[in-house]
C-alpha positions in Angstrom: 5.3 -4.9 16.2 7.7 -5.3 13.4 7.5 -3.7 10.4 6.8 -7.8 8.4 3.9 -7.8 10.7 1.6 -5.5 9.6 -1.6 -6.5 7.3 -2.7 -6.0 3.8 -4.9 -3.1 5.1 -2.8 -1.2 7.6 -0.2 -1.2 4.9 -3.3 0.5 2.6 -3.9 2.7 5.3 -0.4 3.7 5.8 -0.1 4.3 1.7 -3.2 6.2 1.7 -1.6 8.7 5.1 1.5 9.1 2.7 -0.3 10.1 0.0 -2.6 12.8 1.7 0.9 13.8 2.9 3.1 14.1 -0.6 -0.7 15.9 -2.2 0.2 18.4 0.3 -3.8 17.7 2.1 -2.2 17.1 5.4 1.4 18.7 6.8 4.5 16.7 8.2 3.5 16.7 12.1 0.2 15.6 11.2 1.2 12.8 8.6 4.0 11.5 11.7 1.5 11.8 15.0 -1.6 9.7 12.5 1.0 6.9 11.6 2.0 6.9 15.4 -1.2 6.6 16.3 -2.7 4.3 13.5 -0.2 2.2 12.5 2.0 2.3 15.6 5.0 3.2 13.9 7.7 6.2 14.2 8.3 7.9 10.6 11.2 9.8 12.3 12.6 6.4 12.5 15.3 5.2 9.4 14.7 1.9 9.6 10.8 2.5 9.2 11.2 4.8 6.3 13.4 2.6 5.0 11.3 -0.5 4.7 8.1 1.7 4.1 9.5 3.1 0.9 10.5 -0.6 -0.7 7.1 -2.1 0.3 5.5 1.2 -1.5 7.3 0.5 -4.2 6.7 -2.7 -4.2 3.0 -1.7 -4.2 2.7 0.3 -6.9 4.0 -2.5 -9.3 2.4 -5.2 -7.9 -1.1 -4.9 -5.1 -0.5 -8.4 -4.4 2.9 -8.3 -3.2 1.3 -7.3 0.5 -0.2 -11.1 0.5 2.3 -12.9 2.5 2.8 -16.3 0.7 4.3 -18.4 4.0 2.6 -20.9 5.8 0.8 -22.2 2.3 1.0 -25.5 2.3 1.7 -28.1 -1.1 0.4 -30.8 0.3 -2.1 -32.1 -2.6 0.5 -31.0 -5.3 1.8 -33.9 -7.4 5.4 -35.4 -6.4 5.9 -33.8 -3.4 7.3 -35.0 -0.2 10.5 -35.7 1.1 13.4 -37.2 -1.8 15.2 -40.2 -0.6 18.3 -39.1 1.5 21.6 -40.1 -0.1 24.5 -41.3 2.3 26.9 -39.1 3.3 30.9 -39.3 1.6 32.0 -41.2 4.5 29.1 -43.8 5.0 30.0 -45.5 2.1 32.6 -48.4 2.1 35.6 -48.3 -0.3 34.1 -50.8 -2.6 31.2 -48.4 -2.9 33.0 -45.5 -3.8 35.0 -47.6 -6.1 32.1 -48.9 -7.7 30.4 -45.1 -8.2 33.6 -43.6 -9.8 33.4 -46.5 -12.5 30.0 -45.3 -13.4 30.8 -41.4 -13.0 33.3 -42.2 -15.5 31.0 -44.2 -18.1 28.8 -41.1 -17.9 31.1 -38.6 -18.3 32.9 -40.6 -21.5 30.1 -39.2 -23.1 30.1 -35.9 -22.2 32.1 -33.0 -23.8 34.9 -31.3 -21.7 33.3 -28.3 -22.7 29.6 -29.3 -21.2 31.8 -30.3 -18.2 32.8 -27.0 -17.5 29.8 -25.6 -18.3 28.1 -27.2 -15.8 30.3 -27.3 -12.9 30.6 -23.7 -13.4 26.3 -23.3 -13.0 27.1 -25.2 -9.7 26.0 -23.1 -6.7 28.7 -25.4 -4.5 31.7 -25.3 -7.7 34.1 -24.2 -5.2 34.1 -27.3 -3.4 34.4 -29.1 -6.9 37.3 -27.4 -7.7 40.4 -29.3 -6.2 43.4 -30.8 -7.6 41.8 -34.2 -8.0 39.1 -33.0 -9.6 40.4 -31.4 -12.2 42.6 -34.2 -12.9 40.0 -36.2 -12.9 38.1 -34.2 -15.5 41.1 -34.3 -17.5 41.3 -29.6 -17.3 44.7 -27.8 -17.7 46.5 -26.1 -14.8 45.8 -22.7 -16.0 41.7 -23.1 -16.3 41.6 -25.2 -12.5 43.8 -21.3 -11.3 41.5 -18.9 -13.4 38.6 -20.8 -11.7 39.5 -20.3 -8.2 40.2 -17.0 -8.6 38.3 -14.6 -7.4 36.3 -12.2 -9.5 35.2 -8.8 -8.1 31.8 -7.7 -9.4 30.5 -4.5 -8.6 27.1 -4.8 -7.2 24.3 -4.0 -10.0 22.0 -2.6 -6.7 24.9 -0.1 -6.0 25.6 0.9 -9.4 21.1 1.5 -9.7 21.6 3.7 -6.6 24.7 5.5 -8.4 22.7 6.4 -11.5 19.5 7.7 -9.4 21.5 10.1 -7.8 23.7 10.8 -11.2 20.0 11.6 -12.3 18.5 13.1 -10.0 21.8 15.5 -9.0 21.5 16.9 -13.1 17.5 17.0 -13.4 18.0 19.9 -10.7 21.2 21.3 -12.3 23.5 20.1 -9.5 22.1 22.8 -6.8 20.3 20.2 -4.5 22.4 19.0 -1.8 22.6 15.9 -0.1 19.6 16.4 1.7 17.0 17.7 -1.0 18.6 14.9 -2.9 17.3 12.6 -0.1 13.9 13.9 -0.2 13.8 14.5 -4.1 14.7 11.3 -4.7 11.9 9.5 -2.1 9.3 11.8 -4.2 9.9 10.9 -7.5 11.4 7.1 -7.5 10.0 6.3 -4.4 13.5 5.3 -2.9 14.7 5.8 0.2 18.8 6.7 0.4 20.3 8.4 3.3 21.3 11.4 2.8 25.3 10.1 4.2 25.2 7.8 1.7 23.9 10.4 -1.3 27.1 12.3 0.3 29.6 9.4 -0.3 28.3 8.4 -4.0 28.3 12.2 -4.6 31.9 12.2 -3.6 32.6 9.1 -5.2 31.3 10.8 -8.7 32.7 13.6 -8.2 29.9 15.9 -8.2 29.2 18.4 -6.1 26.3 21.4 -5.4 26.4 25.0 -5.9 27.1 27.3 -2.8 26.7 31.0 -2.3 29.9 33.1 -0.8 29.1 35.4 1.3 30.2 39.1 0.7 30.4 41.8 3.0 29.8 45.3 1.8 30.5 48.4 3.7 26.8 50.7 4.1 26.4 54.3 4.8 23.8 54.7 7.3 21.4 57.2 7.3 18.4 56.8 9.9 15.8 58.5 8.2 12.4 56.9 7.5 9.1 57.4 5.4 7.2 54.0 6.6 7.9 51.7 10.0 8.9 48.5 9.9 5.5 46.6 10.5 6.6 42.7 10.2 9.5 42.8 12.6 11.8 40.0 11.0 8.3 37.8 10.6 10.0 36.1 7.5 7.4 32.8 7.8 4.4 35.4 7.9 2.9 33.5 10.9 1.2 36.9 12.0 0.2 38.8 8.6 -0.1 38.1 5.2 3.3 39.8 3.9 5.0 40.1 0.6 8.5 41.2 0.0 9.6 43.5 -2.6 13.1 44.7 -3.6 15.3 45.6 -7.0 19.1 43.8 -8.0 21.4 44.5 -10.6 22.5 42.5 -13.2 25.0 42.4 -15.3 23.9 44.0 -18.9 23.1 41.6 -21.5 24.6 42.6 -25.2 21.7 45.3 -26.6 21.5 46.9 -23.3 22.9 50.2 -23.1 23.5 50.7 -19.4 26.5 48.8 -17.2 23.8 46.9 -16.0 19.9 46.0 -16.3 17.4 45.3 -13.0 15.5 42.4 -11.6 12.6 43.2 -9.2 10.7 40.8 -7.7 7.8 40.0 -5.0 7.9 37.0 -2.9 5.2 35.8 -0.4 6.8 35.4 3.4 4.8 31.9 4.4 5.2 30.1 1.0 8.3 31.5 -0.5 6.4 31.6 -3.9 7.3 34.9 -6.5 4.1 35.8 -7.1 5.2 38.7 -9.9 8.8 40.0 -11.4 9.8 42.4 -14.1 13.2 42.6 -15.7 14.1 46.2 -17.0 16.6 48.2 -18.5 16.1 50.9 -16.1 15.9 51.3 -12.8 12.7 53.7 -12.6 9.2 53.2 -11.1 7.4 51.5 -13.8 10.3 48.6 -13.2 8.4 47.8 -9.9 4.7 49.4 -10.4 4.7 47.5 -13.6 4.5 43.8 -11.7 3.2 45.6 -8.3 0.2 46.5 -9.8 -0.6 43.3 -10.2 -0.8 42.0 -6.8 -4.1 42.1 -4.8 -5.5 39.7 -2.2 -9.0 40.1 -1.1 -7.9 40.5 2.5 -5.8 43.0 3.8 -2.2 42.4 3.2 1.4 44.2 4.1 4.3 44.7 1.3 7.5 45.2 2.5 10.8 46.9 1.0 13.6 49.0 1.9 14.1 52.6 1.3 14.6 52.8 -2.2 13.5 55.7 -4.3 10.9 53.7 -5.9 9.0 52.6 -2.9 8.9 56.2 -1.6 7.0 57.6 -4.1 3.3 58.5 -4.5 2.4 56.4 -7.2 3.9 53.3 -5.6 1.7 54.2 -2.3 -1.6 55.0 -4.6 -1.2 51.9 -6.3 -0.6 49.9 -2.6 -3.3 51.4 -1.0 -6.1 50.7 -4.3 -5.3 47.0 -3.8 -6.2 46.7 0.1 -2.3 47.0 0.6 -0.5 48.5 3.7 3.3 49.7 3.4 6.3 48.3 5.5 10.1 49.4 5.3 13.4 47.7 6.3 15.0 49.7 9.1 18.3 51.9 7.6 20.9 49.5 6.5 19.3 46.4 8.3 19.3 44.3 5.0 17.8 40.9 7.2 14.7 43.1 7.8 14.2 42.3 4.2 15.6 38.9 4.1 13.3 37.0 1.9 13.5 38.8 -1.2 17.5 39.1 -0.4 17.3 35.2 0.2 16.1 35.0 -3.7 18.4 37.1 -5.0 21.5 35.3 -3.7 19.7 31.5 -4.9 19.2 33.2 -8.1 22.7 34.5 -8.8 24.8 30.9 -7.6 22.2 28.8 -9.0 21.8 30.1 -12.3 22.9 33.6 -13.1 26.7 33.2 -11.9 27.4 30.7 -14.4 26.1 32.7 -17.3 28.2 35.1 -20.1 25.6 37.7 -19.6 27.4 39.4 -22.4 26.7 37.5 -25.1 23.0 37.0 -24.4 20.3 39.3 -25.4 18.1 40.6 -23.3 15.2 38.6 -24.4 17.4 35.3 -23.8 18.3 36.5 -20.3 14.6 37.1 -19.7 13.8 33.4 -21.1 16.2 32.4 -18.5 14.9 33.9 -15.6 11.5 33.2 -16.3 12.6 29.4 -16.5 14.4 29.7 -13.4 11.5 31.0 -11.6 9.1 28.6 -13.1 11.7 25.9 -11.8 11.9 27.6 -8.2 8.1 28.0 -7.6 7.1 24.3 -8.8 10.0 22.5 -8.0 12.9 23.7 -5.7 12.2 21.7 -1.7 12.4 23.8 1.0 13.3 22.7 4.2 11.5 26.0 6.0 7.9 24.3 4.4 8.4 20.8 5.6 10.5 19.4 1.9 7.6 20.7 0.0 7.9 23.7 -2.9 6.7 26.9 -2.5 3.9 26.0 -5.3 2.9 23.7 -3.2 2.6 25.0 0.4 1.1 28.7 -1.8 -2.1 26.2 -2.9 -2.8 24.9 0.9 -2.8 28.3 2.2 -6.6 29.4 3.3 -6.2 33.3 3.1 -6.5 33.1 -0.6 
């Protein structure tokens, strides 16, 4: 069945499956195996997404523009029927044609040059108008019967709509989304569908291009000494436990800070990315994480992880776990991916926002402004491919163990 085939109400049916999908009701293989199944179509397919997204949109202007309108017939409308059929060029006879260019030429005795032009240039067919006889005929310079057969290059007004969608689209996530969160950013919000190639070319084209992280290898001392196990085993999707990752960064220090630098701690939930609490302090004691730790509690048992820092080793930290139905897990010695979540964050946080900053000449209120903004902007709207192009907001509110 092609995709012009379908009716009014599987195309309803098909809208309503999407929208379950973008609400976050249902998830990604569910949304493709119920269109398989009830409208008989493959979402994995381009072509399909394609034309699905241009008759949604089509849709949301306009309910009627699923009606087809072939096939109706005019019949009973006034003056229709089939016009008289002129001869062609070469069925008429010399006197004929003689006879027609001696009234051509009493009509067009009263018609401007500047009409003339006018309307052979409205003339879907002025190409073949345009010859040497003609404009002889018609009485036009040289120069004008050149300029008209020349051809103008227009840029496409559809490519350059395209072009400033992705201009947009690019800055409203201050240029970190890539090509392919471009692609599904843009289907979410303007309900167009662009390849993700062809966001890469324009992108090129306007010359701008995404933040990337650099990796940076650092030399560790390894000492194989451990207070707590490691209980998730590099479960980073928490498909087994309900897990939230803990860990402290430095920061550059802001102007009223008296330090070399001031700390970020944060805790981020393993299955939907979200950063449920964060504290930014001056000092890099155990109120900078029991002061957002505290916070946390879930009414079913849950597991926080973190490396071996000083903070996590001490009693308080474990009295204040243990209150809230917590259990404790630690990274194994120098085995940073144990803890790759909250290490994940860190890195997003420094190329996306803080890299690009004169630490220096903010306060420290202003940098905490700005990491509160970026956090808010990371929970609610930064795609992730790990939960199906959807934010961690979003995939936190599905999730049935809260």
């Amino acid at each position: 069945m092609f995709m012009k085939q379908l009716k009014p109400e599987q195309w309803k049916k098909w809208f309503s499956l999407y929208e379950e999908f973008y609400d976050g009701k249902i998830n990604i293989k569910k949304y493709i195996f119920l269109v398989n199944k009830n409208i008989g179509k493959d979402w994995k397919n381009t072509y399909v997404k394609s034309w699905f997204f241009k008759k949604y949109s089509a849709f949301q202007k306009d309910e009627q523009s699923l009606i087809s309108q072939t096939g109706k017939s005019t019949a009973n409308k006034k003056n229709n029927g089939r016009p008289p059929k002129r001869k062609e060029v070469n069925e008429y006879t010399r006197e004929e044609l003689e006879e027609i260019v001696k009234i051509y030429r009493i009509i067009f005795d009263d018609i401007s040059e500047k009409e003339i032009r006018k309307k052979i240039k409205e003339h879907k067919d002025k190409e073949k108008i345009l010859t040497k006889i003609s404009w002889k005929e018609f009485l036009f310079s040289k120069s004008t019967y050149y300029s008209w057969k020349k051809p103008k290059l227009a840029e496409p007004k559809k490519d350059q709509e395209i072009e400033e969608i992705i201009r947009k689209s690019f800055h409203e996530n201050k240029g970190i989304f890539g090509r392919k969160r471009l692609e599904i950013y843009i289907q979410n919000k303007y309900k167009r569908y662009i390849n993700y190639r062809k966001i890469g070319r324009i992108l090129l084209k306007l010359n701008l291009f995404c933040k990337i992280r650099r990796a940076k290898r650092k030399n560790e001392i390894k000492n194989l000494n451990t207070k707590y196990q490691n209980l998730i085993q590099r479960d980073y999707n928490g498909k087994f436990n309900n897990i939230v990752a803990t860990d402290v960064t430095y920061i550059p220090s802001p102007k009223d800070a008296i330090n070399n630098h001031v700390y970020l701690s944060i805790a981020i939930h393993h299955q939907s990315k979200k950063i449920i609490n964060w504290n930014l302090s001056k000092r890099n004691d155990v109120k900078l994480v029991l002061d957002h730790i505290s916070k946390i509690k879930f009414d079913k048992e849950w597991i926080i992880h973190s490396d071996h820092g000083s903070q996590y080793s001490s009693n308080q930290y474990s009295e204040i776990i243990k209150e809230n139905n917590g259990i404790i897990s630690m990274s194994r010695i120098a085995n940073s991916l144990d803890n790759r979540e909250a290490e994940y964050f860190f890195s997003n946080i420094k190329s996306e926002c803080l890299n690009d900053l004169k630490i220096s000449k903010l306060s420290f209120k202003e940098l905490q402004e700005i990491i509160q903004n970026y956090i808010d902007w990371y929970n609610n709207e930064r795609l992730q491919s790990i939960l199906e192009w959807k934010t961690p907001q979003q995939s936190w509110d599905v999730l049935s163990v809260f």
